[in-house]
C-alpha positions in Angstrom: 0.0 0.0 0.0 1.3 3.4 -1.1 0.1 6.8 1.0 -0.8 10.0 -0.6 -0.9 13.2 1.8 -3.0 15.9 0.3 -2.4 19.5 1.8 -0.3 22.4 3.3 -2.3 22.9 6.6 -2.8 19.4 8.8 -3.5 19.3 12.2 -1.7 16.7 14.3 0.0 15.2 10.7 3.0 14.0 12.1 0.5 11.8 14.3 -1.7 10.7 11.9 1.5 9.6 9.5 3.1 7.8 12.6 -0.4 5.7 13.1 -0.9 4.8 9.9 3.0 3.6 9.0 2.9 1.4 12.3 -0.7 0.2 11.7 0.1 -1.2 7.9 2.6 -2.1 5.3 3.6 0.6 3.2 5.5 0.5 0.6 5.8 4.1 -0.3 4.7 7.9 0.8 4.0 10.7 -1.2 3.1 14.2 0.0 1.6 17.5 -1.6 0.9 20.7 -0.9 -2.3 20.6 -3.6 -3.7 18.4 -5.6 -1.0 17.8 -8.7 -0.8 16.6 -11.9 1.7 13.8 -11.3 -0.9 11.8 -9.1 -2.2 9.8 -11.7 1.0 9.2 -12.8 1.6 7.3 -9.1 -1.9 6.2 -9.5 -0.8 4.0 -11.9 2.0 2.7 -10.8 0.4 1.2 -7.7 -2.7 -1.7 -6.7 -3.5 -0.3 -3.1 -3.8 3.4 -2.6 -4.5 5.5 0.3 -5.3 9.1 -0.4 -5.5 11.4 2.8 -6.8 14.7 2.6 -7.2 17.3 5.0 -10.5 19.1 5.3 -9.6 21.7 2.7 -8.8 19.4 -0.2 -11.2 16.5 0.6 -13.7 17.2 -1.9 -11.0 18.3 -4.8 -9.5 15.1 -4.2 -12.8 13.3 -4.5 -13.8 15.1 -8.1 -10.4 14.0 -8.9 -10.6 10.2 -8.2 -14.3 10.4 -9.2 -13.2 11.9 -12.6 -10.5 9.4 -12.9 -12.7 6.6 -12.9 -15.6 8.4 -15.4 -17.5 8.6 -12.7 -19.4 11.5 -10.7 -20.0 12.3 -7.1 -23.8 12.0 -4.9 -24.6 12.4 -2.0 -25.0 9.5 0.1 -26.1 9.4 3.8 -24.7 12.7 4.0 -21.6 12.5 2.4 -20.4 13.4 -1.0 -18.9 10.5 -2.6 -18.2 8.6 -6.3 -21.4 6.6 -7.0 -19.2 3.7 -7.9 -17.8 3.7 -4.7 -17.4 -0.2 -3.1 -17.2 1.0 1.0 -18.2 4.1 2.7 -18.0 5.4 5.9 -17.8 8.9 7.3 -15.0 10.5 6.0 -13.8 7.6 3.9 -14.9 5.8 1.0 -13.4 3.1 -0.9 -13.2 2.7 -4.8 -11.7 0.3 -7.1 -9.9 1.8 -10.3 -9.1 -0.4 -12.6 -6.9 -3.1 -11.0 -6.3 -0.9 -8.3 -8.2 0.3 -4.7 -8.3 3.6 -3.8 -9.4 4.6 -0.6 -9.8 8.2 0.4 -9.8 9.3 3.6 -10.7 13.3 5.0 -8.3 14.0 8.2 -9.5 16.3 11.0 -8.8 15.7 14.3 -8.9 12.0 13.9 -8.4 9.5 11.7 -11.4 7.9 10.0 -11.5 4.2 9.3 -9.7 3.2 6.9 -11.5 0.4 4.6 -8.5 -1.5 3.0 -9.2 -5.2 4.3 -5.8 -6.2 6.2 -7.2 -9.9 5.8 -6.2 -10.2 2.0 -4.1 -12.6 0.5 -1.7 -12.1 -2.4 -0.7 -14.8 -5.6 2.6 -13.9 -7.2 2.9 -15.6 -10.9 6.4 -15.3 -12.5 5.9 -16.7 -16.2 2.7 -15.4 -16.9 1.4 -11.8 -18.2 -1.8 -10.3 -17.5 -3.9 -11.2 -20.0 -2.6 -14.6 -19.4 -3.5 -15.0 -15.5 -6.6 -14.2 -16.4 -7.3 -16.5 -18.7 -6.4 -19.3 -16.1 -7.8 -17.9 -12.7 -11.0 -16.2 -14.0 -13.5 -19.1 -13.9 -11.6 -20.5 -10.9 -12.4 -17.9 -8.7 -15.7 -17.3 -10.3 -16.2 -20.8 -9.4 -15.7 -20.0 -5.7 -17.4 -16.5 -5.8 -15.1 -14.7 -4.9 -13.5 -11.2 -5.8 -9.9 -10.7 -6.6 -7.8 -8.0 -8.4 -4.6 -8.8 -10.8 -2.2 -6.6 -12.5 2.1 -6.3 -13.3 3.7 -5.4 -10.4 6.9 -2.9 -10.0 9.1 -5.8 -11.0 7.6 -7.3 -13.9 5.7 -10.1 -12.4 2.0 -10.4 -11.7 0.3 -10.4 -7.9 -3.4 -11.6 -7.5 -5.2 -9.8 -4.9 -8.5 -11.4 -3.0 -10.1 -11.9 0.4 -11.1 -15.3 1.0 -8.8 -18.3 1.2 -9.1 -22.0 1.1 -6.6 -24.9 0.3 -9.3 -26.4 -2.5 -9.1 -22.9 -4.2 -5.0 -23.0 -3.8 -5.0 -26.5 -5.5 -7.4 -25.7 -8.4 -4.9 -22.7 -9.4 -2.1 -24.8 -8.8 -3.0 -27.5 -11.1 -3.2 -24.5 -13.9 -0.2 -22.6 -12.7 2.4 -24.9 -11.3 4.9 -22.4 -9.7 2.3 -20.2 -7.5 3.7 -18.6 -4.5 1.5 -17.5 -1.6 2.8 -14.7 0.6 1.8 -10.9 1.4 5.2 -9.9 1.7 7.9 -11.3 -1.2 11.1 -10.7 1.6 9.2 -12.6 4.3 8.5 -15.3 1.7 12.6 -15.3 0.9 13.3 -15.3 4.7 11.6 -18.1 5.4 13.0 -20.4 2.4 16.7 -19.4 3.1 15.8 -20.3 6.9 14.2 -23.7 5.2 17.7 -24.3 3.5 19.5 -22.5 6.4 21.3 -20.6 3.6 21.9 -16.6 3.7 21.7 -14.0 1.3 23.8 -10.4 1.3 23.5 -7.1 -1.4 25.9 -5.4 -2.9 24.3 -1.9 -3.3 24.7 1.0 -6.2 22.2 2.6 -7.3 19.0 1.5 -5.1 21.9 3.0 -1.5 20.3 0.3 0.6 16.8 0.0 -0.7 17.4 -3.6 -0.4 18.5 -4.3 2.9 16.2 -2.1 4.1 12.4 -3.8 3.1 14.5 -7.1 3.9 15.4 -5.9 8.1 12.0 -4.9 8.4 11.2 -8.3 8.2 11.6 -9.8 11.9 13.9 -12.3 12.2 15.6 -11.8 8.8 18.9 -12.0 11.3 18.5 -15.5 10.4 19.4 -15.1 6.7 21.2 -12.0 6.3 24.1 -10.2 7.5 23.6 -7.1 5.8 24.7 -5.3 2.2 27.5 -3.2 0.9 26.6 0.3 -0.1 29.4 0.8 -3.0 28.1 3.9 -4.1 31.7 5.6 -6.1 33.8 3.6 -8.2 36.7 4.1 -5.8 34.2 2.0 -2.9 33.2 -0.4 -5.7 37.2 -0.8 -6.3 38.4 -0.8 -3.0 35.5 -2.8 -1.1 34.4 -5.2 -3.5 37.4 -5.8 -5.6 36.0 -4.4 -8.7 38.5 -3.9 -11.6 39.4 -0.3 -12.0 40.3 -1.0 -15.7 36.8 -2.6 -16.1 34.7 0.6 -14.5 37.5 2.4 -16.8 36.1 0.8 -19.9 32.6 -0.6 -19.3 31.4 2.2 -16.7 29.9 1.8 -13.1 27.0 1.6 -15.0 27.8 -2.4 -16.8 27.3 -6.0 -16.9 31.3 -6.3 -16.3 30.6 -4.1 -13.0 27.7 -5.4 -11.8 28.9 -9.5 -12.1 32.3 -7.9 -10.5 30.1 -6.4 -7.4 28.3 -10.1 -7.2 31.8 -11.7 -7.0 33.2 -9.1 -4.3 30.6 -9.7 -1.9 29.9 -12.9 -2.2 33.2 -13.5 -1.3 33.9 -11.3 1.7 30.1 -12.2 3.1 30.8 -16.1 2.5 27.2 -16.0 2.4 25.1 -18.4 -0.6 23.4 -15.5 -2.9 24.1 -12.2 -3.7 21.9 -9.3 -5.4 23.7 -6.6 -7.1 22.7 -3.5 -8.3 24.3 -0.6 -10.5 22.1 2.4 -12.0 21.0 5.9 -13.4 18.5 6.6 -10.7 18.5 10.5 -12.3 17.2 13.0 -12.6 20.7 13.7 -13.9 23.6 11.5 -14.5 22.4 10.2 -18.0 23.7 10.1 -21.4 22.9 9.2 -24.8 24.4 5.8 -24.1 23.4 5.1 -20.8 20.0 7.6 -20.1 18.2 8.2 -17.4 16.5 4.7 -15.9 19.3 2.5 -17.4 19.9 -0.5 -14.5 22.0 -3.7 -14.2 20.5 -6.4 -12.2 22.3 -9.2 -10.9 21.8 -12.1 -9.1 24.6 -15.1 -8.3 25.9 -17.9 -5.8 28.6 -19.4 -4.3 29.0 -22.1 -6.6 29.7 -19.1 -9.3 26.3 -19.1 -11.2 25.2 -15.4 -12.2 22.5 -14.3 -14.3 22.4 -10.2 -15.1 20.2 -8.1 -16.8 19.9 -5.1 -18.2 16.4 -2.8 -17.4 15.5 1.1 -19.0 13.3 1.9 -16.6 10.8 4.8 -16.3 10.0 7.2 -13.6 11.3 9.5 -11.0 14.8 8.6 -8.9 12.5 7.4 -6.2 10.7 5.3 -8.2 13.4 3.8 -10.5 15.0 2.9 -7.3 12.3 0.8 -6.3 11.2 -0.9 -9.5 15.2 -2.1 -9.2 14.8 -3.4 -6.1 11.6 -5.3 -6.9 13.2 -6.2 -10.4 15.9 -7.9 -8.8 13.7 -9.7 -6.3 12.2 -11.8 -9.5 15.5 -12.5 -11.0 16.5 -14.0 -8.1 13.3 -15.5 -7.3 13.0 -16.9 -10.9 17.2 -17.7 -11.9 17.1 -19.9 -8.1 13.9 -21.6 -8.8 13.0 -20.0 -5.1 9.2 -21.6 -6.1 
């Protein structure tokens, strides 16, 4: 889930933003001063999206969302909301978009309830687009009556979205997708396989400065499997830390296949640990070139028994969000090169 603060003036914000980051799982934060053209852009880019508003901006934001979806706004009990809207309560109203849910929230001097469902479950599929997915899980969930919401995640792979579980429903989409993995959070899901195969996993950093190794610590217990990741942010730390060839960032760049398999050597090595992720990018907004432009990113992923896979991304966005589509991009090359399924 991604948060959206509308508005210059909010009462008590920095306690509203301290409940809602320690009451769910977000993923990202965004904050404006007015409504802006860019948040359909972020709209877009996201499943689960929680727009809060203070009392000045509330409605604006409404059109907005209502507009978005070709919809309008009635009245309702009282309150002014998008007829197509799934939930409502005062102050809050829930509306899907798309693949996505959007709820909308207006902050006063509390926070209203917020009508996500924390009791949702989420499919990841790694060999499969869209279109695809859908073809297979449709009539199995239409089957069982149940709602769910798919769509391409920031790392190229597809999450299913739904509410009600059962190991009959599991096995029916197993026997048409094979590799299915079941898990709200993909680094808890990695944690607890390594643990499994009491293995461990480090990062050798770049571009994403410790993206990585931050979503994996907030995963309790992740002690277990990880002993941390090397932020090699210059050539001359890349060099000097990791062993990388100074010839080779001469020639190929920081920014290179050469570099990045170099990084998954170097800290594989001085971790001893069983995988390594490595990352080198143009995160921007400057530091392109005609060559090598804005959102150009080297994934890699390898082991201690010296198998690598690397890949090369041109990814779109803002800094912040190049960094995390990088992050989640390398998650499904490792998860798909290690067969972690």
């Amino acid at each position: 889930m991604v948060v959206i603060f509308i508005g210059k003036e909010f009462k008590y914000r920095k306690f509203i933003q301290n409940n809602i980051f320690s009451s769910y799982t977000i993923d990202n934060a965004y904050f404006f001063d007015n409504v802006d053209f860019e948040l359909e852009h972020i709209i877009k880019k996201h499943s689960k999206i929680l727009f809060v508003a203070n009392e000045k901006l509330y409605s604006t934001v409404s059109k907005v969302i209502a507009t978005l979806n070709n919809d309008t706004l009635e009245l309702k009990d009282g309150y002014l909301i998008p007829t197509k809207t799934i939930l409502y309560e005062k102050n809050s109203f829930l509306i899907q978009h798309e693949n996505r849910l959007i709820n909308v929230v207006k902050v006063t001097d509390y926070i209203p309830h917020i009508l996500f469902n924390q009791d949702t479950y989420t499919l990841h599929i790694f060999n499969y687009d869209v279109s695809s997915v859908e073809i297979f899980i449709k009539p199995i969930f239409e089957s069982f009556k149940i709602d769910y919401v798919v769509y391409e995640n920031e790392g190229g792979w597809c999450e299913v979205k739904f509410e009600k579980f059962s190991d009959t429903l599991f096995n029916q989409l197993k026997g048409f997708i094979p590799n299915l993995l079941l898990s709200n959070n993909i680094f808890e899901y990695i944690k607890e396989e390594l643990e499994k195969r009491q293995e461990k996993i480090t990062f050798a950093e770049s571009c994403t400065g410790g993206l990585l190794a931050s979503y994996m610590t907030k995963i309790s217990g992740s002690s277990e499997i990880f002993d941390g990741s090397v932020i090699t942010y210059s050539n001359k730390i890349k060099s000097e830390w990791l062993g990388v060839d100074e010839r080779a960032l001469g020639k190929f760049g920081a920014v290179s296949e050469e570099t990045v398999q170099q990084m998954l050597l170097g800290v594989l090595e001085i971790s001893n640990s069983d995988y390594a992720i490595a990352v080198s990018g143009i995160a921007g907004p400057s530091g392109g070139s005609e060559a090598k432009p804005v959102g150009t990113v080297y994934i890699g992923v390898g082991n201690k028994e010296g198998k690598f896979a690397i890949e090369m991304l041109h990814l779109n966005g803002n800094r912040e969000e190049i960094q995390y589509q990088t992050m989640m991009h390398s998650i499904r090359l490792f998860i798909k090169f290690f067969k972690f399924l």
